[in-house]
N, CA, C and O atoms as CSV, one atom per row, in Angstrom:
chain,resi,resn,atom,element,x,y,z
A,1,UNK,N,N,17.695,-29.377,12.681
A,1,UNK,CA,C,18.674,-28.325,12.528
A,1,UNK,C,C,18.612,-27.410,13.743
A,1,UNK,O,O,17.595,-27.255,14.418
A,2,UNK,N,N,19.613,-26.901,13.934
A,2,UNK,CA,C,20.155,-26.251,15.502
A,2,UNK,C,C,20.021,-24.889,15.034
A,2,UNK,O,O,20.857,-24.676,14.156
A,3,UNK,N,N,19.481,-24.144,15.216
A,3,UNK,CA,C,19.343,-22.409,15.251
A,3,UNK,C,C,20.529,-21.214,16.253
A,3,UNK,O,O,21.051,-20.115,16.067
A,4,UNK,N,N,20.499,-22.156,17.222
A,4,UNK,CA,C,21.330,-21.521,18.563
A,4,UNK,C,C,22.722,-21.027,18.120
A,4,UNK,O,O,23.673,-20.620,18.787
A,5,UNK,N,N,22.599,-21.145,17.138
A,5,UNK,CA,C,24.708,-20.812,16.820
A,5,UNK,C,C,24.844,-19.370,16.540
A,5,UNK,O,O,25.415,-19.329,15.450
A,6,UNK,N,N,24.611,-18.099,16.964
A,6,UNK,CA,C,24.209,-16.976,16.111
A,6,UNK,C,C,25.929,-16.503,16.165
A,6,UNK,O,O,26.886,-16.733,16.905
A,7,UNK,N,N,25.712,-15.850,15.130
A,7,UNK,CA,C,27.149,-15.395,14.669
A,7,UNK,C,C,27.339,-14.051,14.985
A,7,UNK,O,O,26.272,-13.451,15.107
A,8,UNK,N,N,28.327,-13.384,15.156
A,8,UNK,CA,C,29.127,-12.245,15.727
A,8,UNK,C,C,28.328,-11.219,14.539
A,8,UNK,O,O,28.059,-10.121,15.027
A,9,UNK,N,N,27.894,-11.377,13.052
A,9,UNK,CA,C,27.633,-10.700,12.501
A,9,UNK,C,C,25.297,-11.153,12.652
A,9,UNK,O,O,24.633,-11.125,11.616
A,10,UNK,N,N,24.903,-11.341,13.448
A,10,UNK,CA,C,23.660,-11.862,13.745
A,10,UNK,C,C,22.992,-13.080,12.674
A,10,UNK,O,O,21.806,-13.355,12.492
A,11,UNK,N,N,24.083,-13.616,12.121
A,11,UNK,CA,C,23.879,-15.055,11.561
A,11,UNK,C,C,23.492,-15.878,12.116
A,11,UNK,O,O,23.337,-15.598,13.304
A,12,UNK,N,N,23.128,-17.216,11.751
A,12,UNK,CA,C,22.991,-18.344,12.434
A,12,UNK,C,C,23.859,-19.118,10.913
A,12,UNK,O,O,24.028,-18.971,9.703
A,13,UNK,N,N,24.294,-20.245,12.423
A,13,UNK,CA,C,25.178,-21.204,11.219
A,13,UNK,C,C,24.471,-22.759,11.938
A,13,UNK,O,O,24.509,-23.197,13.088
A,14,UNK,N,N,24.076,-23.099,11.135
A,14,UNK,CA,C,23.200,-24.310,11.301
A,14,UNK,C,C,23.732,-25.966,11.255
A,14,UNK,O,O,24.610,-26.105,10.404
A,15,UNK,N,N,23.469,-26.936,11.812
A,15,UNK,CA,C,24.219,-28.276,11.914
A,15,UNK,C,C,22.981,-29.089,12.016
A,15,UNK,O,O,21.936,-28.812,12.604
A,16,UNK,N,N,23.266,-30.032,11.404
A,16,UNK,CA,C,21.856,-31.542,11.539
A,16,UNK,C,C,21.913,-31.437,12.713
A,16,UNK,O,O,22.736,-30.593,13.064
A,17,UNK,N,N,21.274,-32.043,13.688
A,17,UNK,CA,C,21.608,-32.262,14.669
A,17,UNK,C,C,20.870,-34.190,14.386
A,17,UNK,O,O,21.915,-34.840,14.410
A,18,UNK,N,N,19.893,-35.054,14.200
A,18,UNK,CA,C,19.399,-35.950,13.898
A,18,UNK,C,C,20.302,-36.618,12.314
A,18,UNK,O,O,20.575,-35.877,11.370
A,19,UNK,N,N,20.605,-37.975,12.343
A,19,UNK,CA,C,20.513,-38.649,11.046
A,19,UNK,C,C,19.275,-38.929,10.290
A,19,UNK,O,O,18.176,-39.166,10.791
A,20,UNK,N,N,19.591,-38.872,8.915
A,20,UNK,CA,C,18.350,-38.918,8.294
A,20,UNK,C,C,18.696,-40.421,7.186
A,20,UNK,O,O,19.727,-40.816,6.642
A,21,UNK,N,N,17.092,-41.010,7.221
A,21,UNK,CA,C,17.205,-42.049,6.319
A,21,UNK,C,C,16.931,-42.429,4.793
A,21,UNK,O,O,16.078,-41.632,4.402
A,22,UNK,N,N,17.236,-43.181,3.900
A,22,UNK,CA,C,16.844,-43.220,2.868
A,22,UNK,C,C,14.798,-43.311,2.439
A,22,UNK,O,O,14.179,-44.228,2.979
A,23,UNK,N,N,14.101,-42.434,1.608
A,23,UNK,CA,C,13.066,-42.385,1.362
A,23,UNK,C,C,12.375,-43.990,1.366
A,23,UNK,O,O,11.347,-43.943,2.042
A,24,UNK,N,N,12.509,-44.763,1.067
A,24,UNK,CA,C,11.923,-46.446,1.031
A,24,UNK,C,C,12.412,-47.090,2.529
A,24,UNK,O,O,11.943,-48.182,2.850
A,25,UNK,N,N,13.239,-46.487,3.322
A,25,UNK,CA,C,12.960,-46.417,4.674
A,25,UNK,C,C,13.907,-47.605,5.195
A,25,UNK,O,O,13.810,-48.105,6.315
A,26,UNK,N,N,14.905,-48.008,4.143
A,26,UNK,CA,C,15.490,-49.474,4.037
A,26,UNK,C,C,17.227,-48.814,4.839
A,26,UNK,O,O,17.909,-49.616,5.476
A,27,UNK,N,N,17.562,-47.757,4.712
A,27,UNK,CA,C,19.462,-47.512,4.925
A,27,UNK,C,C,19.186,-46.337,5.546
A,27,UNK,O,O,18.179,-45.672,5.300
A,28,UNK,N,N,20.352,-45.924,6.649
A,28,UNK,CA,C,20.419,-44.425,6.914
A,28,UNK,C,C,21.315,-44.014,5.686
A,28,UNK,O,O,22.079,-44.606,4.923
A,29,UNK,N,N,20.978,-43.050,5.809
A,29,UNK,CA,C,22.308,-41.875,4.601
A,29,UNK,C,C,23.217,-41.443,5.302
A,29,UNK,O,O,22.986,-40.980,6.419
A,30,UNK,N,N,24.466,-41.510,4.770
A,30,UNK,CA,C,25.554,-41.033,5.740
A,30,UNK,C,C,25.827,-39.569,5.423
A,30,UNK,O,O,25.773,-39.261,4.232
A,31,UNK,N,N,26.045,-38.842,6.106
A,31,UNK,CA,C,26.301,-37.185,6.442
A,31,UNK,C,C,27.547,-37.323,6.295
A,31,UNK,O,O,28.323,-38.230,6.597
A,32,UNK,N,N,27.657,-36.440,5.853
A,32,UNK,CA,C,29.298,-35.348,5.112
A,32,UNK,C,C,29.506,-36.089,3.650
A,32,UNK,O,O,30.497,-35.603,3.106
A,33,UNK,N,N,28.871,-37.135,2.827
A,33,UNK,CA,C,29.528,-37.703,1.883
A,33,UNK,C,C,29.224,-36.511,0.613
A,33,UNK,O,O,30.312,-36.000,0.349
A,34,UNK,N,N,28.396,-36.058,-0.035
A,34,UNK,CA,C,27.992,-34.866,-0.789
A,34,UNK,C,C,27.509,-35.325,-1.735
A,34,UNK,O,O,26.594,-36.148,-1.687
A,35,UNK,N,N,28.119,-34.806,-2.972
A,35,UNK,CA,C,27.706,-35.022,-4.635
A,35,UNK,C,C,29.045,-35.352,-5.042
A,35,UNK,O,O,30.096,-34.773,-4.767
A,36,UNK,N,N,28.809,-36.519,-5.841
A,36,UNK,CA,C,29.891,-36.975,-6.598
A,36,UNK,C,C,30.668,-35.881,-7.812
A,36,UNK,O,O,30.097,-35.050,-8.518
A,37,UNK,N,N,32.021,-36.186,-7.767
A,37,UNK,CA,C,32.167,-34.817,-8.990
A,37,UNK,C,C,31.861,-35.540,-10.573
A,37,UNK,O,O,31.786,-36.768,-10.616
A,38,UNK,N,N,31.703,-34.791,-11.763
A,38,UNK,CA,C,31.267,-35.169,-12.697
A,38,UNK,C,C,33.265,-35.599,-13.613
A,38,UNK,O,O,33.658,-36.352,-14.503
A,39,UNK,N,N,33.842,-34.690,-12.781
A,39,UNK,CA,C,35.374,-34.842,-13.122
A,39,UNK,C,C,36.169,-34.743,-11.914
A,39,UNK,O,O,36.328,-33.695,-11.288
A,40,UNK,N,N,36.690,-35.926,-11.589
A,40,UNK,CA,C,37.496,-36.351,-11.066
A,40,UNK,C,C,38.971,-35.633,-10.781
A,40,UNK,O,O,39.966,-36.198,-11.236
A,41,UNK,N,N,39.139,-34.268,-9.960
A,41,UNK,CA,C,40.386,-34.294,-9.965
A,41,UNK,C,C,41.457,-34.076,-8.636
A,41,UNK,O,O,41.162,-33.341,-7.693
A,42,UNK,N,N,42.777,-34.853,-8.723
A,42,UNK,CA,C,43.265,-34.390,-7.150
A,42,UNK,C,C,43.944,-33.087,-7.510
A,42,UNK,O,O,44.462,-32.799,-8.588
A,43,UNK,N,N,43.835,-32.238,-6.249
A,43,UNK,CA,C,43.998,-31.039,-6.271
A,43,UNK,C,C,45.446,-31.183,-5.064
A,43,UNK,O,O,45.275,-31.174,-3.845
A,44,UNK,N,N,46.569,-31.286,-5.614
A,44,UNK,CA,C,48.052,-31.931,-4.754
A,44,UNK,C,C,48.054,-30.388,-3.751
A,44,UNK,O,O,47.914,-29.225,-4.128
A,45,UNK,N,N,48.265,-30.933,-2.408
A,45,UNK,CA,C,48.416,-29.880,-1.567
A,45,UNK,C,C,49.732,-29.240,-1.701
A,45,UNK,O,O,49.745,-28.085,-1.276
A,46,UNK,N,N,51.181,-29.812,-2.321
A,46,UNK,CA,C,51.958,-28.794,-2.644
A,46,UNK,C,C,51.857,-27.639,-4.143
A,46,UNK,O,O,52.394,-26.535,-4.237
A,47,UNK,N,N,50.972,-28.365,-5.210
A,47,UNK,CA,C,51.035,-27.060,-5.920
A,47,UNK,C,C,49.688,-26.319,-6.019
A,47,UNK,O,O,49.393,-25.591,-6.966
A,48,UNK,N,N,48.732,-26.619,-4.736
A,48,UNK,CA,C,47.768,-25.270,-4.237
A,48,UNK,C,C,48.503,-24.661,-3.268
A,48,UNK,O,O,47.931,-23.591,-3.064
A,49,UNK,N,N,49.585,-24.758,-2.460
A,49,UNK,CA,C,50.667,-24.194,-1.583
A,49,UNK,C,C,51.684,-22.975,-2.780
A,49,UNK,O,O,52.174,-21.904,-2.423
A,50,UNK,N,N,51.743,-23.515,-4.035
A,50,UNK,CA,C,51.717,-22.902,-5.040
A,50,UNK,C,C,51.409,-21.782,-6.284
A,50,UNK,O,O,52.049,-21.260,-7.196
A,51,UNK,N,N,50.168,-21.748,-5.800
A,51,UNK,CA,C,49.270,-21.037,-6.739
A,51,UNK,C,C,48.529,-21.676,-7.580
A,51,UNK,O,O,47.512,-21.208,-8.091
A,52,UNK,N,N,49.051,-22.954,-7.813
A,52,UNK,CA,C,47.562,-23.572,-8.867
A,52,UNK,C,C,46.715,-24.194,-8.329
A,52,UNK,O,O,46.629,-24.555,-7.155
A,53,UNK,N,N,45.921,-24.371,-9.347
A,53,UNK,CA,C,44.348,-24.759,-8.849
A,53,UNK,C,C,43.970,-25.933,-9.824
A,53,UNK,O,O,43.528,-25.388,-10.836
A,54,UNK,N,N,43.952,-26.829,-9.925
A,54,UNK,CA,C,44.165,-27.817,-11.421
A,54,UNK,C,C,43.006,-27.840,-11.235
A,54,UNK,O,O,42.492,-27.952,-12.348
A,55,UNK,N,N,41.685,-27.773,-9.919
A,55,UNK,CA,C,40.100,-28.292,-10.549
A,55,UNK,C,C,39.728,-26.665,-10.685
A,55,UNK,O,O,38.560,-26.512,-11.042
A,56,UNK,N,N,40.179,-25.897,-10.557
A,56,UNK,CA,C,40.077,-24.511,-11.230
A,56,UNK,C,C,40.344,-24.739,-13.088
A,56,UNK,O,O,39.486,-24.512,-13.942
A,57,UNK,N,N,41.547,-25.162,-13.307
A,57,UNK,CA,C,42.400,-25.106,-14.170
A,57,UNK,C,C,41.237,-26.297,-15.050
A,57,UNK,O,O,40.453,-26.117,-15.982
A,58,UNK,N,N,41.470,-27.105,-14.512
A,58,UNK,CA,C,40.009,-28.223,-15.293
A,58,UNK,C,C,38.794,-27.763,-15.673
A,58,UNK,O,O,38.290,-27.978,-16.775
A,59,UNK,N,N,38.430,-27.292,-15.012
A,59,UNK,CA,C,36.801,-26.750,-15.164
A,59,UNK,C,C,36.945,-25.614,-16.053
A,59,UNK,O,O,35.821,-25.295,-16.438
A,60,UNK,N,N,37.821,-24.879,-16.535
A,60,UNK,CA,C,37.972,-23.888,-17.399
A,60,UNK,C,C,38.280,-24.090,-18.504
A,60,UNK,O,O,37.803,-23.448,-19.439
A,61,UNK,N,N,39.406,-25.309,-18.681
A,61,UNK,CA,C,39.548,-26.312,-20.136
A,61,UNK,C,C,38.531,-27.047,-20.429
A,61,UNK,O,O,38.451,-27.244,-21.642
A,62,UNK,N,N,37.335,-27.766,-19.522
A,62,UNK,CA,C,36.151,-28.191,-19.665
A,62,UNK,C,C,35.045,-27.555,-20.183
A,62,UNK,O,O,34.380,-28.196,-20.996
A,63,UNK,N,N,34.578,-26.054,-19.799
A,63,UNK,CA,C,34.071,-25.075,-20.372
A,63,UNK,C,C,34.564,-24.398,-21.508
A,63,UNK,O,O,33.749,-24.039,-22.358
A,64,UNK,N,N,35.387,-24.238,-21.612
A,64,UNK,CA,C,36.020,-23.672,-23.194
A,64,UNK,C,C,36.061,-25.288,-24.428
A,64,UNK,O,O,36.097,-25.361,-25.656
A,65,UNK,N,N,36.032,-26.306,-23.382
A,65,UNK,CA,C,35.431,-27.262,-24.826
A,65,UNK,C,C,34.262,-26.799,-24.835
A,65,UNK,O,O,34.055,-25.837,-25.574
A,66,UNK,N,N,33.338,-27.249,-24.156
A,66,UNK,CA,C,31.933,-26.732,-24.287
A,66,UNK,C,C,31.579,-25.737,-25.120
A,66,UNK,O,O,30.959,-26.074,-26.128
A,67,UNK,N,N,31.866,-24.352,-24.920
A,67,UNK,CA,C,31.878,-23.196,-25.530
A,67,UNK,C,C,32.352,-23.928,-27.367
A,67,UNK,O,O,31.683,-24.083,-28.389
A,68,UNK,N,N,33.441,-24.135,-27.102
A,68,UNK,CA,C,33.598,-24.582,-28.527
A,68,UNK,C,C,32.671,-25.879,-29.419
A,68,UNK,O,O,32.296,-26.032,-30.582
A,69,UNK,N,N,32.601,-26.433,-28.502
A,69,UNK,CA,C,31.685,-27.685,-29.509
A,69,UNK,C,C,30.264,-27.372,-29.309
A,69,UNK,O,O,29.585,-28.347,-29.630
A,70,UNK,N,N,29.502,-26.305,-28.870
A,70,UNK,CA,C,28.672,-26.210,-28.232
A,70,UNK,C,C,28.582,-24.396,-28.342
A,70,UNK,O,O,28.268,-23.889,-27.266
A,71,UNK,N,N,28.768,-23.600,-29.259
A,71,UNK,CA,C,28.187,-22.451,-28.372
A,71,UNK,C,C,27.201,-22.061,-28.812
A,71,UNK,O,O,26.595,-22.352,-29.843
A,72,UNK,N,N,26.962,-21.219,-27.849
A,72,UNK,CA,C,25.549,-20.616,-27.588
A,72,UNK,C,C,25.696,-19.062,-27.991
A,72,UNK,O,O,26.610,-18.388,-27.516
A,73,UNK,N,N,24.738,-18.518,-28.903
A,73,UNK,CA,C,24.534,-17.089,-29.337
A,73,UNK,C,C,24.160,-16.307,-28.029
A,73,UNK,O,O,23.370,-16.611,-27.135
A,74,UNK,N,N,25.120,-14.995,-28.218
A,74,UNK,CA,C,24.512,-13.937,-27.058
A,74,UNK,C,C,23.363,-12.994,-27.550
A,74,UNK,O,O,23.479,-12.247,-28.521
A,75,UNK,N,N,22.553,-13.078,-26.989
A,75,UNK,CA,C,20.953,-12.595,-27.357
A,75,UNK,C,C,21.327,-11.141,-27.115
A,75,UNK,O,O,21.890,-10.690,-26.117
A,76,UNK,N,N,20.848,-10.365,-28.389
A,76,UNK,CA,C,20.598,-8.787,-28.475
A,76,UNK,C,C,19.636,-8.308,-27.411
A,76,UNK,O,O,18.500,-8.709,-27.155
A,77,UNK,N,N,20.415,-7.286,-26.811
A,77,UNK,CA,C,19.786,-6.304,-25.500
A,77,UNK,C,C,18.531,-5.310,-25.742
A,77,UNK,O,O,18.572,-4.221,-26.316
A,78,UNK,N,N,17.432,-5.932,-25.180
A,78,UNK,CA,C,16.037,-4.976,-25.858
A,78,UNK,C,C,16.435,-3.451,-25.955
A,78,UNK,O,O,17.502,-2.838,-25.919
A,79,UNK,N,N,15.579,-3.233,-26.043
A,79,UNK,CA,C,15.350,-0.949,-26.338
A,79,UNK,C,C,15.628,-0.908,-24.879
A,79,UNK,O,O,15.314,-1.748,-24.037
A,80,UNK,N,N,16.365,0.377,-24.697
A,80,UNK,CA,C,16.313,0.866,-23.425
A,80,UNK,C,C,15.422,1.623,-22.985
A,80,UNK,O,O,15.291,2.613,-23.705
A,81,UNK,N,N,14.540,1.590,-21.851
A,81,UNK,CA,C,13.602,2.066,-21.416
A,81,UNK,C,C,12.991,3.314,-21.620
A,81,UNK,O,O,13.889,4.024,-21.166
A,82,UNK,N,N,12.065,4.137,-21.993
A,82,UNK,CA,C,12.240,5.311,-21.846
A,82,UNK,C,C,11.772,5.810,-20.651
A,82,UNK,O,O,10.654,5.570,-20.195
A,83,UNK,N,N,12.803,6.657,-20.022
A,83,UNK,CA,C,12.607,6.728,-18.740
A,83,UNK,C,C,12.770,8.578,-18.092
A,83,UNK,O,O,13.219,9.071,-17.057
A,84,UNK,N,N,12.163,9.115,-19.294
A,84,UNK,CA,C,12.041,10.851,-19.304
A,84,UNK,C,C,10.587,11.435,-18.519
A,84,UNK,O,O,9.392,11.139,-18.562
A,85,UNK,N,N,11.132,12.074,-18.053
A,85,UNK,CA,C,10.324,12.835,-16.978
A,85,UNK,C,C,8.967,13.372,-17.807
A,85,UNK,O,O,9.278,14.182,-18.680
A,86,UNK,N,N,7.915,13.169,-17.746
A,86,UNK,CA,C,7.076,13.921,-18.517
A,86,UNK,C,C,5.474,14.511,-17.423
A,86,UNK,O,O,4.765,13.863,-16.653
A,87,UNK,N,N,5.429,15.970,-17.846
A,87,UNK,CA,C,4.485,16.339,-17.168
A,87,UNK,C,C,2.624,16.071,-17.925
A,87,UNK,O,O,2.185,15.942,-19.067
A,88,UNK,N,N,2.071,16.093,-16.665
A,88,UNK,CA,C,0.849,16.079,-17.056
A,88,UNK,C,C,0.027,17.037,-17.935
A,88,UNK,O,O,0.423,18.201,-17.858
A,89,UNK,N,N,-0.978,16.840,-18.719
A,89,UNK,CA,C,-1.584,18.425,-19.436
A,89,UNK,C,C,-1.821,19.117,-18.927
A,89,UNK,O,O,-1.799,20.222,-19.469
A,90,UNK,N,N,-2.259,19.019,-17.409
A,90,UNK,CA,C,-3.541,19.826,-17.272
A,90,UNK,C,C,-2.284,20.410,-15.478
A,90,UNK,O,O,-1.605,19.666,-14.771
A,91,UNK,N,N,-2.453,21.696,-15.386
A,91,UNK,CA,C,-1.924,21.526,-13.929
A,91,UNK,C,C,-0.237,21.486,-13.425
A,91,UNK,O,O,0.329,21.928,-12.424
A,92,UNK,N,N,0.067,21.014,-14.182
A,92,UNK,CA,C,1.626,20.898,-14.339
A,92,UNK,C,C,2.300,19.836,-13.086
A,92,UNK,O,O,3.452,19.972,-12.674
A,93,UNK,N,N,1.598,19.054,-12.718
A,93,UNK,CA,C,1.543,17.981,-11.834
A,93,UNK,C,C,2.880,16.609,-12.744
A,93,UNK,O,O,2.727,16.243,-13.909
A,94,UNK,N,N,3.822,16.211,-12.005
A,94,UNK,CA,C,4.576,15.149,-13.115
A,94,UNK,C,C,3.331,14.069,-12.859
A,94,UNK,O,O,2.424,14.235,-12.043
A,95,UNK,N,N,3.520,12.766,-13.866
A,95,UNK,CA,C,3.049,11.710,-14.200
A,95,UNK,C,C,3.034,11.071,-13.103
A,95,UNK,O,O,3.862,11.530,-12.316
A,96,UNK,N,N,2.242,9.900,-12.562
A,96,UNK,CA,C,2.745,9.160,-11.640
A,96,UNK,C,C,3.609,7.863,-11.872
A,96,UNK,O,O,3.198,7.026,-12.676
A,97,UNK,N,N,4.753,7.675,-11.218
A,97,UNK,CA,C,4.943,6.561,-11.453
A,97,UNK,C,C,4.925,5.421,-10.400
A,97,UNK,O,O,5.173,5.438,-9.195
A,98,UNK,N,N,4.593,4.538,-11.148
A,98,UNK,CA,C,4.240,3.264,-10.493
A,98,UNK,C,C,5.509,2.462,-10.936
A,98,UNK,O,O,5.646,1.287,-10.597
């Protein structure tokens, strides 16, 4: 990986620079291919020119099945902290906090 790219905001934007091979040492791996999607969808360049988003639009009808065949309880929010100023006995020094 290449470090040298620093960005206008003091980033670095990084690139392989080497191919890398499969672990058993048998195939290279080809670069740019990624992760397969789990749902399949084409996203038509005239109606994202549009406003829609159908693997937006998918993944939200996909999650609301989920949610429905599948939900999950929202867990009750502990005690809220007590977080009041309290002085010491002796001296009138506050508490320390850590």
């Amino acid at each position: 990986m290449s470090a040298s790219n620093v960005l206008a905001d003091r980033g670095i934007a990084t690139a392989a620079e080497l191919g890398v091979f499969s672990p058993d040492g048998k195939k290279w791996l080809i670069e740019g291919h990624g992760v397969d999607p789990d749902i399949v969808v084409d996203n038509l360049p005239n109606a994202t020119f549009n406003g829609q988003d159908l693997q937006l639009e998918t993944a939200i009808q996909y999650l609301r099945g989920m949610i429905k065949e599948k939900p999950v309880p929202v867990p009750a929010a502990p005690p809220y902290p007590d977080k009041r100023y309290t002085r010491s006995a002796g001296g009138g020094k506050a508490a320390s906090i850590r």
